[in-house]
PDB file as gemmi writes it, atoms N, CA and C in Angstrom:
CRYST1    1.000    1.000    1.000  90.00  90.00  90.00 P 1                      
ATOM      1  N   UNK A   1     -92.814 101.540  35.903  1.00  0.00           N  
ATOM      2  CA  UNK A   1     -93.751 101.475  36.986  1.00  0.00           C  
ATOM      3  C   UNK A   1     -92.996 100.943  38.202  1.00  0.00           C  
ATOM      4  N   UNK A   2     -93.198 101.776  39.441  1.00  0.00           N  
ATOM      5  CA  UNK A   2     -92.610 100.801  40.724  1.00  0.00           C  
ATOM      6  C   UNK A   2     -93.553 101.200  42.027  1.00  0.00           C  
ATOM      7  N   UNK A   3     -93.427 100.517  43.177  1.00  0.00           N  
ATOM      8  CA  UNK A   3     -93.812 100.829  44.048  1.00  0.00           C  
ATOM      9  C   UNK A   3     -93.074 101.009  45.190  1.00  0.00           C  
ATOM     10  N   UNK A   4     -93.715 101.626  46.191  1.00  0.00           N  
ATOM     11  CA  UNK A   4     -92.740 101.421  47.833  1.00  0.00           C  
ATOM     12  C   UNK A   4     -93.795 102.195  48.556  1.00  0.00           C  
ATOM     13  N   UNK A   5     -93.141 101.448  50.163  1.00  0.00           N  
ATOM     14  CA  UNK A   5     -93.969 102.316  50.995  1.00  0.00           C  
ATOM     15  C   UNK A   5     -93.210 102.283  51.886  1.00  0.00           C  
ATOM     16  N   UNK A   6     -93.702 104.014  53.148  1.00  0.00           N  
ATOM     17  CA  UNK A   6     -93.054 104.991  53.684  1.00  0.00           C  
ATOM     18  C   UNK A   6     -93.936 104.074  55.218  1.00  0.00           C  
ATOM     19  N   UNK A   7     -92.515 104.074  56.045  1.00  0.00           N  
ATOM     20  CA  UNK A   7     -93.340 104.125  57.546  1.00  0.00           C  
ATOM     21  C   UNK A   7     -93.382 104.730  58.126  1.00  0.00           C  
ATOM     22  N   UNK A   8     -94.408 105.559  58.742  1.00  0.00           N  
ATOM     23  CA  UNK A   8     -94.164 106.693  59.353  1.00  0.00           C  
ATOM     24  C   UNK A   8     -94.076 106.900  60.342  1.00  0.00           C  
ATOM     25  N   UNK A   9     -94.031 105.824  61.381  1.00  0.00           N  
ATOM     26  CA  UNK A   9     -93.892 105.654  62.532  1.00  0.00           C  
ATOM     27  C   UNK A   9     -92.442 104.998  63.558  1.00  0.00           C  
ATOM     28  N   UNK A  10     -91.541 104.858  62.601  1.00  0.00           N  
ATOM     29  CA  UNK A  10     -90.230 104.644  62.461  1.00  0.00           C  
ATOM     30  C   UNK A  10     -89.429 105.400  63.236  1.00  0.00           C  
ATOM     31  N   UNK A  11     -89.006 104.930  64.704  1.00  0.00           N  
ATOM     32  CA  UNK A  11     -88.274 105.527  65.865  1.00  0.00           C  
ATOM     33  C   UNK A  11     -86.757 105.607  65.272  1.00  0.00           C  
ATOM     34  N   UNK A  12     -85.397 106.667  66.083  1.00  0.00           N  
ATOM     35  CA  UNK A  12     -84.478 106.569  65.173  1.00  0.00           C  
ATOM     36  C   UNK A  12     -83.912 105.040  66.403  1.00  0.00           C  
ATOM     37  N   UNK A  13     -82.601 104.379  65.816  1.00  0.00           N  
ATOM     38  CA  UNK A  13     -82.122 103.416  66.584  1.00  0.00           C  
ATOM     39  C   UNK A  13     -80.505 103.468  67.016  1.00  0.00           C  
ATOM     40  N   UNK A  14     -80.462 104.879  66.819  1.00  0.00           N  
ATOM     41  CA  UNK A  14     -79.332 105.535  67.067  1.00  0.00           C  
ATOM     42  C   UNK A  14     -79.189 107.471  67.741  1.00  0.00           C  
ATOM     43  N   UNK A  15     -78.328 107.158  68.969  1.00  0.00           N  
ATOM     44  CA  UNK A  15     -78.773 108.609  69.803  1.00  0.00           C  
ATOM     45  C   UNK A  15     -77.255 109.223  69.892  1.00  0.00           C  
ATOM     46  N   UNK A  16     -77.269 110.639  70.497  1.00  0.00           N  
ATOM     47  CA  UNK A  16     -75.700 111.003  71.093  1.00  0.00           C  
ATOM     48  C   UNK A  16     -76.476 111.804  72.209  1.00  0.00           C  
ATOM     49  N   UNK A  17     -75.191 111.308  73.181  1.00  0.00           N  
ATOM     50  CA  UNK A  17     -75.230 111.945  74.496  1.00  0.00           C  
ATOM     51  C   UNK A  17     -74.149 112.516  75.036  1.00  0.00           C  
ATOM     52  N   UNK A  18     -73.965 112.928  76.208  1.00  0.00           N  
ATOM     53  CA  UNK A  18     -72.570 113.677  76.816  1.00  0.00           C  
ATOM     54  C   UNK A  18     -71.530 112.777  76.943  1.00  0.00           C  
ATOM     55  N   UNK A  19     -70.281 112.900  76.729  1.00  0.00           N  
ATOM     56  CA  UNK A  19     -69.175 111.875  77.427  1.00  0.00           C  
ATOM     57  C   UNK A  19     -69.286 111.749  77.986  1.00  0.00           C  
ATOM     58  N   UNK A  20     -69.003 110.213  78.305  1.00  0.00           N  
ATOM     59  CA  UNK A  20     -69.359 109.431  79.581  1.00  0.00           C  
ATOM     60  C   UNK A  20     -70.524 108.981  79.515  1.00  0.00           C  
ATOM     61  N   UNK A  21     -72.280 109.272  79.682  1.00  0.00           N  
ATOM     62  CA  UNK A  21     -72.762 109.561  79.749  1.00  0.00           C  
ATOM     63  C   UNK A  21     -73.932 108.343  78.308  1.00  0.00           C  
ATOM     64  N   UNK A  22     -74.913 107.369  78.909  1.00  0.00           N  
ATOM     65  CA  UNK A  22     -75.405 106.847  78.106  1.00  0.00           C  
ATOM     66  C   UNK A  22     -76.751 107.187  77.818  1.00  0.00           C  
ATOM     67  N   UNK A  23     -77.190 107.009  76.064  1.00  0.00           N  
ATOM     68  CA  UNK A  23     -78.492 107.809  75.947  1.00  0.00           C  
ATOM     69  C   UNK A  23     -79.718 106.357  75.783  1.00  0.00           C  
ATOM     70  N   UNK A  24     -80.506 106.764  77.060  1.00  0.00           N  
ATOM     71  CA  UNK A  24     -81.541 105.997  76.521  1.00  0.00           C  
ATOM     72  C   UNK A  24     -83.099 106.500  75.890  1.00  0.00           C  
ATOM     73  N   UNK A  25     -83.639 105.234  75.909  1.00  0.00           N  
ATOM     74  CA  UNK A  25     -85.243 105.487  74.886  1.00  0.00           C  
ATOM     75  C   UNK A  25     -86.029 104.350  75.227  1.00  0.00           C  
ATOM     76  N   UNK A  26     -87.004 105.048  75.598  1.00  0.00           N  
ATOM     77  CA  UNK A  26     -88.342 103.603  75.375  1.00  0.00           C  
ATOM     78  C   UNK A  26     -89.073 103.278  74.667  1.00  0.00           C  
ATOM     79  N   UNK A  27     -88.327 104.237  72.974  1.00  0.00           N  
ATOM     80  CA  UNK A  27     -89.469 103.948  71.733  1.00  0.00           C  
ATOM     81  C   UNK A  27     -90.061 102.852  71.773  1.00  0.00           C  
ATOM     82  N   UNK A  28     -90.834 102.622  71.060  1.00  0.00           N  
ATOM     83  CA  UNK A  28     -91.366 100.794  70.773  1.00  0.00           C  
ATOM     84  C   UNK A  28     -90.372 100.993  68.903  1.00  0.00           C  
ATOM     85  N   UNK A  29     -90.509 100.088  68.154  1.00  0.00           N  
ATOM     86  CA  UNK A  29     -89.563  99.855  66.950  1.00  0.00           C  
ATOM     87  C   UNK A  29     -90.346 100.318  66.173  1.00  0.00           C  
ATOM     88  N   UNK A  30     -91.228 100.453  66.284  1.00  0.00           N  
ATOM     89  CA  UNK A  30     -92.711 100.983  64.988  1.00  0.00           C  
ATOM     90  C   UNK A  30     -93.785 101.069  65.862  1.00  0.00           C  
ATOM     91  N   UNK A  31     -94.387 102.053  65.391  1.00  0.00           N  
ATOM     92  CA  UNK A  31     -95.777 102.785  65.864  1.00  0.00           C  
ATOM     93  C   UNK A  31     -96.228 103.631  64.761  1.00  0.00           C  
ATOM     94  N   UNK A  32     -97.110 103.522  64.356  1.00  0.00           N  
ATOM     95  CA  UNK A  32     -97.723 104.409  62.874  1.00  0.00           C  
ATOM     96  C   UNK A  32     -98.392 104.232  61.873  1.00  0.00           C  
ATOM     97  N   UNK A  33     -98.335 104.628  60.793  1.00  0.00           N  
ATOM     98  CA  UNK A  33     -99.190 104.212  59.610  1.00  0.00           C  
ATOM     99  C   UNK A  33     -98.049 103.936  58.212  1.00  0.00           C  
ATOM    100  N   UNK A  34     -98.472 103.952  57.472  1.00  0.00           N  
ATOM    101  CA  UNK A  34     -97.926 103.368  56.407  1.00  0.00           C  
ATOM    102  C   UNK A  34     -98.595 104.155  55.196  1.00  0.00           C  
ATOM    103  N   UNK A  35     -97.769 104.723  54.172  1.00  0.00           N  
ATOM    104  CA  UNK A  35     -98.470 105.402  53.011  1.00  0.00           C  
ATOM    105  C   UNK A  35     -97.481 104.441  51.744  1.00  0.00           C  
ATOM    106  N   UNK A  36     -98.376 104.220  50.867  1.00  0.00           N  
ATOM    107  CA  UNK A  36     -97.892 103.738  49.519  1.00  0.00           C  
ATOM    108  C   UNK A  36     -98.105 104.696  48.677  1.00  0.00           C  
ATOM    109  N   UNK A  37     -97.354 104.119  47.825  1.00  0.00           N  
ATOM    110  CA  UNK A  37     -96.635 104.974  46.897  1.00  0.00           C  
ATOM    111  C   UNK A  37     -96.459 104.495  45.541  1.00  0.00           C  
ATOM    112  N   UNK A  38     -97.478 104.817  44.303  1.00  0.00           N  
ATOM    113  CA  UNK A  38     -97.191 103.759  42.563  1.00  0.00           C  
ATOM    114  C   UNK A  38     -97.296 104.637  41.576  1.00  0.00           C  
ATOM    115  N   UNK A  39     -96.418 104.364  41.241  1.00  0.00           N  
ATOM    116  CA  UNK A  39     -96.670 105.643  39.907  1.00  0.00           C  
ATOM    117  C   UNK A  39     -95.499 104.648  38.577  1.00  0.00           C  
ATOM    118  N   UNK A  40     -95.997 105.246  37.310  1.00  0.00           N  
ATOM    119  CA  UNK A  40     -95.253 105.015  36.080  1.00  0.00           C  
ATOM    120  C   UNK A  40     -94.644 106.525  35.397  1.00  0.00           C  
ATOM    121  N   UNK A  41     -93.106 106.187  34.950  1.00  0.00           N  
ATOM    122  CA  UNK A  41     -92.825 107.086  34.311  1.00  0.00           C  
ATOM    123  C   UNK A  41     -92.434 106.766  32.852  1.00  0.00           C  
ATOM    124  N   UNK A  42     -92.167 107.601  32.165  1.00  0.00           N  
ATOM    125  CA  UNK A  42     -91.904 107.836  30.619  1.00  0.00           C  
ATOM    126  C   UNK A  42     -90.627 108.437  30.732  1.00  0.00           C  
ATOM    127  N   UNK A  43     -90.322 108.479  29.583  1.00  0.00           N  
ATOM    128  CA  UNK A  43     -88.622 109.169  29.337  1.00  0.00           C  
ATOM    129  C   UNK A  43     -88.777 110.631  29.422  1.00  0.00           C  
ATOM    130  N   UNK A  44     -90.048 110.927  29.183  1.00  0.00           N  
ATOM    131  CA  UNK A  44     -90.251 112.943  29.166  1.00  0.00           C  
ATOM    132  C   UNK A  44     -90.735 113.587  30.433  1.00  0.00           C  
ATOM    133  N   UNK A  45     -92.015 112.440  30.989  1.00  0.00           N  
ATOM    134  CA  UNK A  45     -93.043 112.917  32.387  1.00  0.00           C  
ATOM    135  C   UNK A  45     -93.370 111.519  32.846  1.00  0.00           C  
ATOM    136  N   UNK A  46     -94.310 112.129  34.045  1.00  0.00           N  
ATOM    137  CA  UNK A  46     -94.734 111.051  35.167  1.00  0.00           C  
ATOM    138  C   UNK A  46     -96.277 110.799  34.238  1.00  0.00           C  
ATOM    139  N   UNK A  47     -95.818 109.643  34.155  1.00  0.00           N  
ATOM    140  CA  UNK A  47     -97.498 109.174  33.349  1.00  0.00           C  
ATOM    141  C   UNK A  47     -98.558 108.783  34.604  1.00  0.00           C  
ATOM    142  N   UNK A  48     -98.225 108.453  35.833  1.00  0.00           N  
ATOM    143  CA  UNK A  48     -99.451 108.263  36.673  1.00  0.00           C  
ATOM    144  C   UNK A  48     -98.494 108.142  37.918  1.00  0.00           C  
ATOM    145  N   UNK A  49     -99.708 108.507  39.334  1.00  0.00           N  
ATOM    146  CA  UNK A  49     -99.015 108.594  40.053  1.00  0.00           C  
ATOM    147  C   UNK A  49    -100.304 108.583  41.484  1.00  0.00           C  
ATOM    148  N   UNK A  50     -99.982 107.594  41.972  1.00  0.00           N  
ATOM    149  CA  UNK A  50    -101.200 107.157  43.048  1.00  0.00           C  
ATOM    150  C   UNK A  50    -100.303 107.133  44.491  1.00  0.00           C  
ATOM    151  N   UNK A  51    -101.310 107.436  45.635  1.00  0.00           N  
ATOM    152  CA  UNK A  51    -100.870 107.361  46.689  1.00  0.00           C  
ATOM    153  C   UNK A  51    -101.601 107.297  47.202  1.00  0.00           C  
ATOM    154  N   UNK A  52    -101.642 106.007  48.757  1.00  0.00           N  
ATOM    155  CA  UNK A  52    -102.816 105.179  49.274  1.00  0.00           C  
ATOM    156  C   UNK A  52    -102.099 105.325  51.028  1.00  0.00           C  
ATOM    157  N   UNK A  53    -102.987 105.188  51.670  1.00  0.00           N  
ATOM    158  CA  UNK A  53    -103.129 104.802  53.491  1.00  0.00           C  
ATOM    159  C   UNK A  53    -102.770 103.577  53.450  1.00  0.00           C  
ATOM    160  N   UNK A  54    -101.669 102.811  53.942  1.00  0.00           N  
ATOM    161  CA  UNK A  54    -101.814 100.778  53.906  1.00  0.00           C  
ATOM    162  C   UNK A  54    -100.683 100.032  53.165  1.00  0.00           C  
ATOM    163  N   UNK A  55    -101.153  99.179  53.184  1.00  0.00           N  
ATOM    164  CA  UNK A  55    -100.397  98.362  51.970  1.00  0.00           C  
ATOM    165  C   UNK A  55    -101.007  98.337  50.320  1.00  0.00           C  
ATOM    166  N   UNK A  56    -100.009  97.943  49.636  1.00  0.00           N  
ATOM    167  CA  UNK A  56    -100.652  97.646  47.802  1.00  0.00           C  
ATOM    168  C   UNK A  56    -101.275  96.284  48.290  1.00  0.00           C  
ATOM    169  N   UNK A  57    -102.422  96.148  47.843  1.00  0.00           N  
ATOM    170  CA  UNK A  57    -102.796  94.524  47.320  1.00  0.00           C  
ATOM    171  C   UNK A  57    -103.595  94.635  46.235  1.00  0.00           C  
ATOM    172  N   UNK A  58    -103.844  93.600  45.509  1.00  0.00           N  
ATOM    173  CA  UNK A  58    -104.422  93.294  44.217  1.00  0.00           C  
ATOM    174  C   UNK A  58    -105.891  94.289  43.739  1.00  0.00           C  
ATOM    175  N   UNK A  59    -106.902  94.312  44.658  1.00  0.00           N  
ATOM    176  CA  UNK A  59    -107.695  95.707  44.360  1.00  0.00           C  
ATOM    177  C   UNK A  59    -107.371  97.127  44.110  1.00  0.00           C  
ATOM    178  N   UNK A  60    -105.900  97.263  44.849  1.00  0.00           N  
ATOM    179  CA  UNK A  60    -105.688  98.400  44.698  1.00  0.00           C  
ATOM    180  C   UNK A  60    -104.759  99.013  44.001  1.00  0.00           C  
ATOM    181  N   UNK A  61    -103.735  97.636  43.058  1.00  0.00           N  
ATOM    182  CA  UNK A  61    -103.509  97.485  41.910  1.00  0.00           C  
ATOM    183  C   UNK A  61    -104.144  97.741  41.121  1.00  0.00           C  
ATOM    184  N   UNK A  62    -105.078  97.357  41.042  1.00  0.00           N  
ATOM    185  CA  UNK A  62    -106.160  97.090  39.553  1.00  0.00           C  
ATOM    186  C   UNK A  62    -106.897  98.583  39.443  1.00  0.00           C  
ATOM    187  N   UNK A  63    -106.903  99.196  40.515  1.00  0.00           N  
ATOM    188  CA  UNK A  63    -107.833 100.412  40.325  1.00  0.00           C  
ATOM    189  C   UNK A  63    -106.694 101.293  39.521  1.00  0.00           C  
ATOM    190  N   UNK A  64    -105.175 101.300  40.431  1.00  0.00           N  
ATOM    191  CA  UNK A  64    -104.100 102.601  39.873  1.00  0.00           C  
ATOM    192  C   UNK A  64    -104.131 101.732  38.284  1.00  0.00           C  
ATOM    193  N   UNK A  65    -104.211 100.562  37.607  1.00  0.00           N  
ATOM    194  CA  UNK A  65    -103.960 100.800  36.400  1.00  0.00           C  
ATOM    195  C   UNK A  65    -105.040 100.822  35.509  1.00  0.00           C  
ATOM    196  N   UNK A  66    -106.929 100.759  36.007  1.00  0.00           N  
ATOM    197  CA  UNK A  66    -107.731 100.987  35.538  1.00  0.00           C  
ATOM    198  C   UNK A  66    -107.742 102.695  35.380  1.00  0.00           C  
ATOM    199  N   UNK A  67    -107.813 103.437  36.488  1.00  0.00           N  
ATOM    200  CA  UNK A  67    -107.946 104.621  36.913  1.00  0.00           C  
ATOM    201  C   UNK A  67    -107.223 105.762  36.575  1.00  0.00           C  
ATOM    202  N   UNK A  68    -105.678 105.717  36.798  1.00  0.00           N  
ATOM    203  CA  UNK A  68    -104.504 106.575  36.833  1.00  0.00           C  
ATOM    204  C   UNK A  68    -103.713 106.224  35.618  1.00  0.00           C  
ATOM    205  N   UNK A  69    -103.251 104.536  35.568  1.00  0.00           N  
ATOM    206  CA  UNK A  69    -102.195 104.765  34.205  1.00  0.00           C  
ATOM    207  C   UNK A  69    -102.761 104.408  32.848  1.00  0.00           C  
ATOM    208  N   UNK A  70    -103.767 103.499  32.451  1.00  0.00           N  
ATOM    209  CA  UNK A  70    -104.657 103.776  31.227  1.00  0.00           C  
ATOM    210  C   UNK A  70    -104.827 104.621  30.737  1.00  0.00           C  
ATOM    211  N   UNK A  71    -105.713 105.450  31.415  1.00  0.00           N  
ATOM    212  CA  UNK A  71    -106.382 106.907  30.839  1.00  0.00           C  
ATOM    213  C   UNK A  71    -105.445 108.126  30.237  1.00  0.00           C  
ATOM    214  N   UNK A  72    -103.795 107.892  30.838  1.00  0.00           N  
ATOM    215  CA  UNK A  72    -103.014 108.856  29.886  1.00  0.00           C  
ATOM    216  C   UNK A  72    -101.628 108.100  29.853  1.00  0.00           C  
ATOM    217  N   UNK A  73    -102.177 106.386  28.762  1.00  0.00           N  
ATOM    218  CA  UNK A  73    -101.318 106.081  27.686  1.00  0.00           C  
ATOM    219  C   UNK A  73    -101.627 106.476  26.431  1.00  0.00           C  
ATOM    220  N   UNK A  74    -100.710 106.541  25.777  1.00  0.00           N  
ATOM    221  CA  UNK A  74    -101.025 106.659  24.500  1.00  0.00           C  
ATOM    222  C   UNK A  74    -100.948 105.524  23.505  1.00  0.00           C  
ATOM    223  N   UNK A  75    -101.565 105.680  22.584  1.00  0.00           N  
ATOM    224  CA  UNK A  75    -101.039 104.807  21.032  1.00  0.00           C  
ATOM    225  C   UNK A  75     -99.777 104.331  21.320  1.00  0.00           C  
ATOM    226  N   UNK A  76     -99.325 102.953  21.016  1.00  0.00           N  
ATOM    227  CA  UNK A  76     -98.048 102.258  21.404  1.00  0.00           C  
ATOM    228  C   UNK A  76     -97.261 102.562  22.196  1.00  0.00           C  
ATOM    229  N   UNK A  77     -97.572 102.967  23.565  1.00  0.00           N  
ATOM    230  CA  UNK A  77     -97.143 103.060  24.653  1.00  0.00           C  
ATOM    231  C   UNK A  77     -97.146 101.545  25.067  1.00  0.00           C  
ATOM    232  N   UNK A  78     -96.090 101.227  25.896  1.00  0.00           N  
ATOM    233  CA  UNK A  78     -95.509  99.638  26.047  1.00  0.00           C  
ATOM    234  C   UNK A  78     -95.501  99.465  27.823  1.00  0.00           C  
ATOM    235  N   UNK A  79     -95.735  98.767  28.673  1.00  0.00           N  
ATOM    236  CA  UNK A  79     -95.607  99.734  30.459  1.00  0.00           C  
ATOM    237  C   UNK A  79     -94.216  97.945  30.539  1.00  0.00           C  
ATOM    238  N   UNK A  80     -93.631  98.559  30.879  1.00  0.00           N  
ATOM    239  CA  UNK A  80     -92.255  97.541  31.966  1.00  0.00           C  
ATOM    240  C   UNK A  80     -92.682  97.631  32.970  1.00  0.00           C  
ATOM    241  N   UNK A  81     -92.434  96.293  34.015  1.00  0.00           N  
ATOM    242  CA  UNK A  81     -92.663  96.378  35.066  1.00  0.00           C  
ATOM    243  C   UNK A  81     -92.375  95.098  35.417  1.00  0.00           C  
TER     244      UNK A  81                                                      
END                                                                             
């Protein structure tokens, strides 16, 4: 089982311009949203696999392992994490 999340609003902080010649930007450093990302795998397939708007916090923990990774463990299936 792991998690991470994607920013999607993530300016680059590196440019190229002409010789001589300097490149500027008035990005701001972040502007955007944020998607998470949780899923568990097995040695054969993806046993569950959730994806949310935000951050993970504890409700929305509890739902991906009520919801998504319960329902297709099997008999002595063991979860690391």
């Amino acid at each position: 089982m792991d998690e991470t999340g994607v920013l999607l609003g993530l300016t680059r902080t590196h440019a190229r311009s002409e010789m001589g010649t300097r490149a500027y930007s008035l990005n701001p450093f972040y502007r955007g949203s944020k998607v998470t990302v949780i899923g568990a795998i097995s040695i054969k397939k993806v046993v569950a696999l959730m994806t949310m708007n935000g951050s993970m916090d504890g409700i929305a923990f509890e739902l991906f392992i009520e919801k998504f990774l319960v329902p297709n463990l099997w008999s002595g299936a063991v979860d690391v994490n």
